[in-house]
VEXSEKOL-423460 format. One record per residue (C-alpha): x, y, z. Coordinates in steps of 0.05 Angstrom, whole numbers, padded with zeros to 5 digits, always signed. Each point is the difference from the previous one (the first is absolute). Layout:
BEGIN
XYZ;...
***
This chain:
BEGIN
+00000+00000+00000;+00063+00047+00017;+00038-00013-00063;-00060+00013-00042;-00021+00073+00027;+00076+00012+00000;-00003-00006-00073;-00063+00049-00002;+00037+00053+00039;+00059-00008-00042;-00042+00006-00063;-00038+00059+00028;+00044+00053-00005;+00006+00030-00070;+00004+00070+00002;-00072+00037-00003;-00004+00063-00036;-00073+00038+00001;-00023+00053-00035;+00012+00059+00016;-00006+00072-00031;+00075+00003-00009;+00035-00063-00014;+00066-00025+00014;+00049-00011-00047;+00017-00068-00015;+00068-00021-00017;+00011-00080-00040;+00054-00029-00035;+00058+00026+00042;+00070-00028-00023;+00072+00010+00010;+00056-00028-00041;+00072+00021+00021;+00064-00002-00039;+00057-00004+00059;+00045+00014-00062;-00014+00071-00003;-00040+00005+00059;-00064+00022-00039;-00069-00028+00026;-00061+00006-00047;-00067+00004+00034;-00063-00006-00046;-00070+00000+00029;-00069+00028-00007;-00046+00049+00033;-00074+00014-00008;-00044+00048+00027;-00073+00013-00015;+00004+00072+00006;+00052+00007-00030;+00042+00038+00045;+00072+00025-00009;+00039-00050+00050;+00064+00013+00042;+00036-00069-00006;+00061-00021+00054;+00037-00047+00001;+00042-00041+00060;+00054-00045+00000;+00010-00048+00061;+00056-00045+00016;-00032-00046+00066;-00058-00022-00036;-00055+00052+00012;+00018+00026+00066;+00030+00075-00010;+00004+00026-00062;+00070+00045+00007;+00034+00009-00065;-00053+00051-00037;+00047+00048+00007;+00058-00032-00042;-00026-00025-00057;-00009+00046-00063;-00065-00014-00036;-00029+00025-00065;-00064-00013-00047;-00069-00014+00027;+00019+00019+00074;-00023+00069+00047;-00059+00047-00018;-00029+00011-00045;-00005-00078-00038;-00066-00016-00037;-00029-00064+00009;+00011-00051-00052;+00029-00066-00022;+00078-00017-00017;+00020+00052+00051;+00074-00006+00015;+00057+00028+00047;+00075+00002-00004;+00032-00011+00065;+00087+00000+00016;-00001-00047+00043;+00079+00004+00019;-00014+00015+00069;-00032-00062+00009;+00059-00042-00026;+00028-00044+00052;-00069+00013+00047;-00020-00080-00009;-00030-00045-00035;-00071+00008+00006;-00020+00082-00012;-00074+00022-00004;-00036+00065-00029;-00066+00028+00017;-00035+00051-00047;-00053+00043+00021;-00049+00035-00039;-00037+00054+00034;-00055+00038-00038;+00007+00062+00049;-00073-00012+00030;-00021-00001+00065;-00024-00064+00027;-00075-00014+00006;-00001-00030+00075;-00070-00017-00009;+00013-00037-00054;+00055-00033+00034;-00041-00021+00057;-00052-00040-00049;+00060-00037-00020;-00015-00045+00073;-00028-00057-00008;-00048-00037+00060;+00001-00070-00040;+00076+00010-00009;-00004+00016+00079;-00045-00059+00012;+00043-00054-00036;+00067+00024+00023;-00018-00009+00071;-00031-00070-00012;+00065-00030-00012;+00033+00042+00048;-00042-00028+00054;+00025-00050+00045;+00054-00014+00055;+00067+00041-00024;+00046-00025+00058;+00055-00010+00015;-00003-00067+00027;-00067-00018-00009;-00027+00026-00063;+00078+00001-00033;-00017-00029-00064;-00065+00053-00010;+00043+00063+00016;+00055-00024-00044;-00051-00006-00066;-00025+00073+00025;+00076+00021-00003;+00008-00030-00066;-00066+00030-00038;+00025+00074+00036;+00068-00006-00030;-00026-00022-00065;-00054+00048+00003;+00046+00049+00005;+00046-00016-00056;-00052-00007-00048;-00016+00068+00015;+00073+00028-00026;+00010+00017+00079;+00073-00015+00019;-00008-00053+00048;+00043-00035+00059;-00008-00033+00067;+00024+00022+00063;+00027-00052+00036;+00012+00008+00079;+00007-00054+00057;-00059-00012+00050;-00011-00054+00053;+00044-00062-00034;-00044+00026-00070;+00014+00047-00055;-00056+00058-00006;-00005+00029-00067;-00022+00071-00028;-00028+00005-00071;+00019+00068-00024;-00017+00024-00076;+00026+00067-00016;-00015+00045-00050;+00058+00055-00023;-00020+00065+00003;+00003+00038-00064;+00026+00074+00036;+00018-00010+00072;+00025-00079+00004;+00020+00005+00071;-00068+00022+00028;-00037-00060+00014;-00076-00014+00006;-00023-00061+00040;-00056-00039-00003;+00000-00062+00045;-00041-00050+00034;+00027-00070+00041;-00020-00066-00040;-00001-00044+00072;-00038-00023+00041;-00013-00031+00072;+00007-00076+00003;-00069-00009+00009;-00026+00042-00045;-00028-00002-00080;+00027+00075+00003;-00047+00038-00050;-00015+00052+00038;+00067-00002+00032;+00029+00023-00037;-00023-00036-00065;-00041+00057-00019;+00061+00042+00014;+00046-00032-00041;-00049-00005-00068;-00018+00071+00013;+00084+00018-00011;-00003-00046-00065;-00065+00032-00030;+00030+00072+00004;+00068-00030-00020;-00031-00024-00067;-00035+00060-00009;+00055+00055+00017;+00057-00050-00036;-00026+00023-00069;+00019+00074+00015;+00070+00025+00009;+00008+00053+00063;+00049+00053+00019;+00018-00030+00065;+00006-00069+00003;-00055-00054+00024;+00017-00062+00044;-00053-00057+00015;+00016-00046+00062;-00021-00064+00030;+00025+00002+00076;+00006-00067+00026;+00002-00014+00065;-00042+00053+00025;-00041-00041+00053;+00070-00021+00031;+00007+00083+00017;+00007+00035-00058;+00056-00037-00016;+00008+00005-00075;-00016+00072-00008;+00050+00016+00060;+00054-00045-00044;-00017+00049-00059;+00011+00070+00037;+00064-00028+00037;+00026-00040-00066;-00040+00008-00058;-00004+00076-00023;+00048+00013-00049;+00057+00056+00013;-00005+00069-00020;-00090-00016+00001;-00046+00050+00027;-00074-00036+00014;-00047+00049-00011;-00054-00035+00025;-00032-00076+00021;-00070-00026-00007;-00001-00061+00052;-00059-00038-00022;-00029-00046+00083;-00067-00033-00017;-00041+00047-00056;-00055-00051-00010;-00054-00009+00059;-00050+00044-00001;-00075+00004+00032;-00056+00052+00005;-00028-00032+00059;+00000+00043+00062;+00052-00021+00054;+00036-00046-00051;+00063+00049+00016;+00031+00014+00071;+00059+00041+00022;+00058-00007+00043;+00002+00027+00065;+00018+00066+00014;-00012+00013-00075;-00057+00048+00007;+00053+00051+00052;+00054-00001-00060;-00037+00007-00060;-00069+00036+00017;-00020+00022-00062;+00004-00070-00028;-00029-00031+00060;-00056+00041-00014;-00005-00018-00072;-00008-00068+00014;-00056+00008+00059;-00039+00047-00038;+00001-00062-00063;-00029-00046+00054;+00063-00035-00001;-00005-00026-00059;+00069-00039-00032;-00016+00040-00074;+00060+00033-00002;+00084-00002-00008;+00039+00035+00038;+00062+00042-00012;+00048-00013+00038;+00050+00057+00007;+00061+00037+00052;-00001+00076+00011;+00066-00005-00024;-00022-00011-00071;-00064+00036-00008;+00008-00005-00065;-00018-00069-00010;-00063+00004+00030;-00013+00054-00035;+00011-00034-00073;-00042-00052+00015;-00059+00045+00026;-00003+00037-00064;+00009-00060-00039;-00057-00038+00014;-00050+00061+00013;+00019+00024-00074;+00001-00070-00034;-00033-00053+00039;-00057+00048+00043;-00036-00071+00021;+00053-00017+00049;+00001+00033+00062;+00061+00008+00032;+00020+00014+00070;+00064+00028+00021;+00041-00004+00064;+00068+00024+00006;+00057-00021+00059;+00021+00063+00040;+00072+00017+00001;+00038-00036+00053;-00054-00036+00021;-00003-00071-00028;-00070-00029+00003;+00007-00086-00012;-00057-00013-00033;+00028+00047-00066;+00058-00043+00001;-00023-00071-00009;+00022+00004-00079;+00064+00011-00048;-00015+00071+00000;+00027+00008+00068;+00080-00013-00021;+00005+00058-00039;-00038+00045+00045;+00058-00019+00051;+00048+00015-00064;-00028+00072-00013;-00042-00023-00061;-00059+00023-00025;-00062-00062+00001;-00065-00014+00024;-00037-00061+00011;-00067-00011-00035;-00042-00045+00033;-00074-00029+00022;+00016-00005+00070;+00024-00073+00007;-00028-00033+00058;-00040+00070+00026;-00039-00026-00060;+00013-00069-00026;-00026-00054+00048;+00033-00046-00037;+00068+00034+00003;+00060-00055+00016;-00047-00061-00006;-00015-00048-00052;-00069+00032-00022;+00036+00065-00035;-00018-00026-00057;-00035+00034-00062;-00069+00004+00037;-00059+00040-00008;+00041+00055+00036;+00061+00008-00052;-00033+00059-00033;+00026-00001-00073;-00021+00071-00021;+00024+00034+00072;+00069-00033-00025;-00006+00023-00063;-00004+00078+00027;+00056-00018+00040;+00039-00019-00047;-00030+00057-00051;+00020+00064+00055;+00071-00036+00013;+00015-00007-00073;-00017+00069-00018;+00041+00033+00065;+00071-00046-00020;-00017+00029-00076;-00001+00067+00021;+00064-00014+00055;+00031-00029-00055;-00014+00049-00057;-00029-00046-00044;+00016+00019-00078;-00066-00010-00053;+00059-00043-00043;+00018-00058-00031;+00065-00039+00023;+00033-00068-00026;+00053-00027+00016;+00058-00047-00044;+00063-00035+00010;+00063-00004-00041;+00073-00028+00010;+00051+00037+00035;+00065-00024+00001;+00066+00005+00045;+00048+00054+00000;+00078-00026-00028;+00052+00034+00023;+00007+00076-00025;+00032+00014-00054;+00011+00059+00011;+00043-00002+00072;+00047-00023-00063;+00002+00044-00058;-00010+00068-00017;-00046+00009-00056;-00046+00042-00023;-00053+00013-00058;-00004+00063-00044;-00008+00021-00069;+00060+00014-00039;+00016+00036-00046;-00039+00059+00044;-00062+00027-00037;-00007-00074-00045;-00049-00055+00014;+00062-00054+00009;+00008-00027+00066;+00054-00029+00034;+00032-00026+00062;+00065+00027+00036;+00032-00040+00039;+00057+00008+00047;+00033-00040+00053;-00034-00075-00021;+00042-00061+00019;-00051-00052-00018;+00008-00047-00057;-00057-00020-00043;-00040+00056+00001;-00066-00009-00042;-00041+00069-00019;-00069-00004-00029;-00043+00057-00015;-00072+00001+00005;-00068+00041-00021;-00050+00027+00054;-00042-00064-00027;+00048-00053+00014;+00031-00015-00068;+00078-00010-00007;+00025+00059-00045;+00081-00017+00004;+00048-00056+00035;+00071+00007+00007;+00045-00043+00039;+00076+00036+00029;+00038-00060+00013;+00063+00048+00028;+00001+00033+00071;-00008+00072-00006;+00053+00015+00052;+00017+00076+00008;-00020+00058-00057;-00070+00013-00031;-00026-00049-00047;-00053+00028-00053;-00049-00049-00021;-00047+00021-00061;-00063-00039-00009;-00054+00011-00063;-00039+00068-00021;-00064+00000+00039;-00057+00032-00005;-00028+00049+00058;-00026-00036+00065;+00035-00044+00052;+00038-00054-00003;+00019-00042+00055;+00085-00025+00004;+00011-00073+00038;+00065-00015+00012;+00021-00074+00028;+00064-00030+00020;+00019-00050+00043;+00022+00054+00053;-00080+00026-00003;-00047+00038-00046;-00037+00069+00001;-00045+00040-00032;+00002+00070-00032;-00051+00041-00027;+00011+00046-00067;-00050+00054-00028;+00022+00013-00069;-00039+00065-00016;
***
């Protein structure tokens, strides 16, 4: 029964794109094809948009697979690239790729296509999907243990990671040591297409007690972080977006406390985390929600709130710390502009004084860190009866719609965080290769035109001890124009080396030996 809604959820997520009054671009077709010979890579793809809207294409280069993006910067592009580029088929970009020579064998690019519009956040919030919701959580249900339900939380690890790799996401594990086991964070990241290094997190822990089927806890959780991460994985952002599954959380917050001490990358700034704790129960019934004790002397206003609704359990609450107002501010406005059915309530932990029951959850290790997060949550067991035991099941009382507005006001509130771009991106890999020895800790030489004022290039060489020296010229376009091999060392005075009568453009000099090889550039004008 597992293996077969496994392959449902795995076959449910192909991107979903709505109507809309503005449409986003979409890009197909992307390939790369690099020539290590003269460093040229040829990138051909196309772009469509229904409005036909001037686009402002970019393009990344990455060298660990997806995770930063770092070398923009330092490779020269031309053709079909920046603003403006009309959309059409055959498009194609010339990149010099020398500064990724020697980075490794596996490089990847990412091109993004941005039409300049602003994102339709209503439209993005039809994109959620109850059904979607509904299924997702049916496999997820059931013991995800440690030792008791081991084998059930492992096939939830597996569909996460693979979940998130078939969503482009760079994904990894976090391993860390707990209690003779090994606890392990799913973590699928998103590059930011401006500010890489500011990070937006959207989380949820995939375990559960050993007793316990788990869809509420924190089932409901962890599908609500995949829905929005197959919606929001079709859009590019500024800053960057990171999806986790904590494990371990019902041993004390151990995997997100793993993550802030070990996991956050150096030089990060987290702008922000939506912690996902139970987002599913829900009941109109008077009395079906209670509060902890000394609640109503804290938080008033939302004591109040509640007693005046009867006490009914038809609402989430926001989760926030005074210290990051902020948050609980973002996700206010979110879902009384987008998703008005869902009432929210908000409370927010005073400075300096730590209140327990806002710190059962994986928000609560980067509120000791200084980070910005809230927890969004239906109360747990002030609500669920069923909390911890083996009836938190899908019942009558997992309200599919109430998780759906969840899920609709936290998707729209990490968009906005995130600065969510109404563009296209793709993604390809080429070769790299691996960086020989220099030549040019070993020679002298440089490229020119000679005589001055012709169109005949040439090479001048001085100090060159190396034997076997092999010189091939190439076009911008990859094709061999001239090979010459000096089988002499070029030992201590200039050497002039003419090669043919080109015509204007550049043209791209390799140079091997046994010693090394380089690369120079030549514009004949």
């Amino acid at each position: 029964m597992k293996r077969h809604i496994l392959l449902l959820l795995l076959g449910s997520f192909a991107p979903l794109f709505l109507q809309a009054q503005n449409t986003v671009p979409v890009l197909s077709n992307l390939t790369a094809s690099v020539d290590w010979n003269t460093n040229i890579l040829i990138i051909q793809y196309d772009v469509s948009d229904t409005e036909n809207d001037p686009l402002e294409v970019t393009i990344d280069f990455s060298n660990n697979e997806g995770r930063t993006f770092e070398f923009s910067g330092q490779v020269p592009v031309s053709g079909d690239v920046g603003f403006p580029v009309m959309p059409g088929s055959n498009r194609s970009i010339t990149a010099d790729v020398s500064a990724l020579a020697g980075q490794g064998a596996a490089l990847r690019l990412r091109l993004v296509a941005d039409d300049r519009q602003p994102v339709d956040l209503h439209e993005l919030v039809s994109q959620v999907d109850s059904t979607l919701l509904h299924d997702n959580l049916t496999f997820v249900e059931g013991v995800r243990h440690r030792t008791t339900g081991l084998t059930h939380l492992n096939e939830v690890r597996d569909s996460m990671s693979t979940l998130f790799s078939s969503l482009n996401l760079h994904t990894e594990i976090q391993s860390f040591p707990y209690s003779g086991t090994t606890g392990k964070n799913i973590i699928g990241s998103l590059a930011g297409t401006v500010a890489a290094d500011t990070v937006v997190v959207v989380d949820a822990h995939y375990d559960s007690v050993s007793n316990a089927p788990g869809a509420d806890d924190n089932g409901s959780g962890t599908v609500g972080v995949w829905e929005i991460a197959r919606i929001l994985s079709q859009y590019p952002s500024r800053n960057t977006l990171r999806f986790i599954g904590f494990d371990l959380e019902e041993a004390g917050l151990q995997g997100s406390a793993a993550y802030v001490s070990s996991g956050m990358q150096a030089g990060e700034t987290i702008e922000g985390v939506f912690n996902f704790e139970m987002i599913g129960y829900y009941s109109d019934e008077p009395n079906s929600q209670e509060l902890p004790a000394g609640f109503n002397l804290l938080f008033p206003v939302a004591a109040n709130a509640v007693a005046a609704n009867q006490y009914r359990g038809d609402f989430i609450t926001n989760v926030g710390n005074d210290l990051f107002p902020q948050m609980t501010s973002l996700f206010e406005s979110s879902a009384n502009t987008y998703v008005p059915g869902l009432k929210v309530i908000t409370v927010s932990e005073p400075i300096g004084l730590p209140v327990l029951d806002l710190r059962r959850s994986d928000h609560t290790p980067f509120w000791v860190s200084g980070i910005p997060a809230i927890m969004i949550t239906d109360g747990a067991n002030f609500r669920n009866e069923c909390y911890h035991t083996p009836g938190d099941t899908l019942n009558e009382k997992l309200n599919f719609t109430f998780m759906s507005n969840v899920v609709k006001a936290t998707l729209v509130a990490a968009a906005r965080l995130a600065g969510i771009q109404h563009a296209a991106w793709a993604t390809v890999d080429f070769a790299g290769t691996v960086r020989t020895h220099d030549l040019q800790q070993t020679c002298q030489v440089a490229a020119g035109i000679y005589p001055p004022g012709s169109r005949q290039p040439a090479l001048f060489f001085g100090s060159c001890p190396v034997s076997g020296l092999q010189v091939e010229l190439f076009n911008a376009g990859g094709v061999l124009q001239f090979r010459e091999h000096i089988g002499q060392p070029l030992e201590t005075t200039w050497h002039t080396l003419a090669l043919p009568h080109l015509d204007a453009g550049l043209y791209f000099l390799r140079l091997q030996s046994t010693e090394g090889n380089q690369t120079l550039k030549v514009v004949v004008h």
